[in-house]
N, C-alpha and C positions, 0 to 999 in steps of 0.2 A: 197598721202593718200586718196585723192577725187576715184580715181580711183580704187585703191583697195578695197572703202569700196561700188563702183557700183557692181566690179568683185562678191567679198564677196553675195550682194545681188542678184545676176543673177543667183549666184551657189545655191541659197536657193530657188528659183522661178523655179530652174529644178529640185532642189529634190524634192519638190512638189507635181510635176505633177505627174500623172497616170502612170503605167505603163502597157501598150499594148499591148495583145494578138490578134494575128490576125488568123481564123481557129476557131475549138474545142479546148476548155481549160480543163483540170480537174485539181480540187485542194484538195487534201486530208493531213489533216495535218498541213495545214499550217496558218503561221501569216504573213499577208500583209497588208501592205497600203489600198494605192488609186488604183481598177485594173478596166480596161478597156478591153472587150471582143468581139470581132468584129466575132461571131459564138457562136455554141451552148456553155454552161459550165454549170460543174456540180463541185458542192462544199461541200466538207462534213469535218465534224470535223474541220472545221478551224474559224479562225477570220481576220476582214477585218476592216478598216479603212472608204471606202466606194465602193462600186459595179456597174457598169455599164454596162449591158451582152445587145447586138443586134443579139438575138439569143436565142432559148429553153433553160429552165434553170431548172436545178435541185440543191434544197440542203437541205442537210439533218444535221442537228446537227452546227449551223454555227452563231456565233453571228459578228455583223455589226454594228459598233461606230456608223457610218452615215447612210447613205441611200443606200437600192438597189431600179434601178433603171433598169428593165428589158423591152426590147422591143420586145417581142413573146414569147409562151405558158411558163408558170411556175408552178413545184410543188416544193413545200418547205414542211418541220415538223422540225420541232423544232428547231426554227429560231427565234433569237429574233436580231430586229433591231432598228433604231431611226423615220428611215422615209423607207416609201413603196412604189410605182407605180410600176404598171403592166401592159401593154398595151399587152395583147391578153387573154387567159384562163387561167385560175389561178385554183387550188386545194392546200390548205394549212390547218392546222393540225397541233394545239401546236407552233403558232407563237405566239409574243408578240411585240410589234409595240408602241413603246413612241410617237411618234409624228405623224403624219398627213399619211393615211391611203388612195390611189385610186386605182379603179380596172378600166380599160376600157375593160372590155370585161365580160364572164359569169365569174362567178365565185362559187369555192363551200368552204364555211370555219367550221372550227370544232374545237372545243378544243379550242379557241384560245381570247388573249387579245389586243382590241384597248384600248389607253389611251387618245388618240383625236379622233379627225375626221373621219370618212369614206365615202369616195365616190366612187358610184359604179354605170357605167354607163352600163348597162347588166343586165341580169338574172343572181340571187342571191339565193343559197340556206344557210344556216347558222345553225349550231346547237353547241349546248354547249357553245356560246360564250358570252361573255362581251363586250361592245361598253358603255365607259365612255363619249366620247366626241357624236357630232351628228354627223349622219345617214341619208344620202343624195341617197335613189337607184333608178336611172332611168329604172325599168325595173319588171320582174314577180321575184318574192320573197317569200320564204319559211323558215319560222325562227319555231325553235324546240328546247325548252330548253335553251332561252338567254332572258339576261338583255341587254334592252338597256337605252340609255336615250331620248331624242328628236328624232324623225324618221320624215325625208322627204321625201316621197314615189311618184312615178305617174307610174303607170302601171293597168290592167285591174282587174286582182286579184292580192290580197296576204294572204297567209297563215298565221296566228298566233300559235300556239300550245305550253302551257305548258311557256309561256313568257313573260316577265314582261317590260312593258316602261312607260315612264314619258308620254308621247303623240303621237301623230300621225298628219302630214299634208300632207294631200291626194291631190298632186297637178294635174292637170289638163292633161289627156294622149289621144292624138286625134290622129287616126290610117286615112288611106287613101286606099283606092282603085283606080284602074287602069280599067278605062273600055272604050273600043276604041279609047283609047292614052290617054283618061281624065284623070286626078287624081281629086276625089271627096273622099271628107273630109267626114269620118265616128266617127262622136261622139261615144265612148265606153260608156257606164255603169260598175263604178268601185265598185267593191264587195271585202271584207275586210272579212275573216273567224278568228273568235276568239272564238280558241277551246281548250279543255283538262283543263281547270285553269288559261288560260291566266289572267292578268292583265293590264289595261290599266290605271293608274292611275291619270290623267289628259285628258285634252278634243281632240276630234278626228273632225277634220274639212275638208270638202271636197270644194276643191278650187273652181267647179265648178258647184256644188247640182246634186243632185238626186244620190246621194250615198247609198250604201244599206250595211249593218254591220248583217254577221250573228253570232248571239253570240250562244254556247254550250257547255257544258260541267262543268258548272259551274264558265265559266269566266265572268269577272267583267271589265265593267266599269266605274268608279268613276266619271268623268267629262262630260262635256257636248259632245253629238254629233251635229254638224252645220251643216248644208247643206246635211242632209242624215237621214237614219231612222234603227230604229234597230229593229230586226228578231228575236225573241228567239226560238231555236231549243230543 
């Protein structure tokens, strides 16, 4: 009995597991588990359990229990999933994302819903969207027509237009140079454009001072700025 009730669970520990494509995959249509892609895939109209592509990825119309979990360039549109990561360039458009949200590379988003977290460690452009949880981006950022909530920012500009957040902390972004082998550390000056209506509704702090906030177009900010000075255009 001992033995048949290991057997019993050894059989349940291999239907489990992933099942493995190795090459280009395409999947149209269908309802899967756990799939594992070892090359490019492109997914359209189906639904998935969880996703794991090592390789370009395309999908379109695809909802995902768990997580996708892609390693090289991805476009997605109307995708809604639990959990996200993307390790190379991302373009997406009418996603929605329950849980915890990273981009390592550029990325461009539109249309689309975070419910937690995003982290983006790249150039980021964004419009039309919602970020419920916080907003972590390492890098130049362009947001047009989104809510977000808390924003952790460090890059040299970024753009606000038409966009509404709880706050902003401008963490500290130090670039370098290369001059007859040297590397010599080049402090930036980080400048913050808040144009069209923005809102910023709470305080805007710059980790390092000497921050500069150009405001235009009749946007507003409610809370204090720290370590920086504000422009009216």
């Amino acid at each position: 009995m001992k033995k048949l009730l290991v057997f019993l669970a050894f059989l349940g520990v291999l239907m489990e597991q992933a099942t493995t494509f190795n090459g280009s995959a395409n999947f149209v249509n269908e309802t899967m588990k756990d799939i594992v892609v070892y090359g490019s895939a492109r997914l359209k109209d189906s639904s998935f359990t969880a996703v794991k592509v090592y390789g370009s990825t395309t999908c379109d119309t695809v909802k995902i229990k768990g997580k996708l979990n892609v390693s090289g360039s991805c476009n997605a549109e109307h995708l809604e999933c639990q959990q996200l990561s993307i390790s190379g360039s991302a373009h997406v458009k009418s996603i929605q994302v329950h849980g915890a949200t990273e981009f390592f590379g550029s990325c461009s988003i539109d249309a689309s819903e975070f419910n937690k977290s995003l982290n983006v460690d790249g150039s980021c452009t964004m419009a039309n969207t919602t970020v419920y949880g916080k907003a972590c981006i390492f890098g130049a950022a362009h947001f047009s027509d989104c809510t977000l909530n808390s924003l952790k920012i460090a890059c040299k500009e970024a753009y606000f237009s038409h966009t509404t957040l709880k706050d902003i902390h401008v963490a500290a972004a130090e670039s370098s140079l290369t001059l007859f082998g040297f590397k010599i550390k080049n402090d930036t000056h980080q400048t913050l454009y808040i144009e069209k209506g923005s809102v910023i509704e709470g305080d805007i702090v710059f980790e390092k001072g000497e921050g500069k906030i150009i405001v235009s177009g009749g946007s507003v900010i409610k809370g204090k700025v720290i370590n920086g000075v504000i422009v009216q255009k």
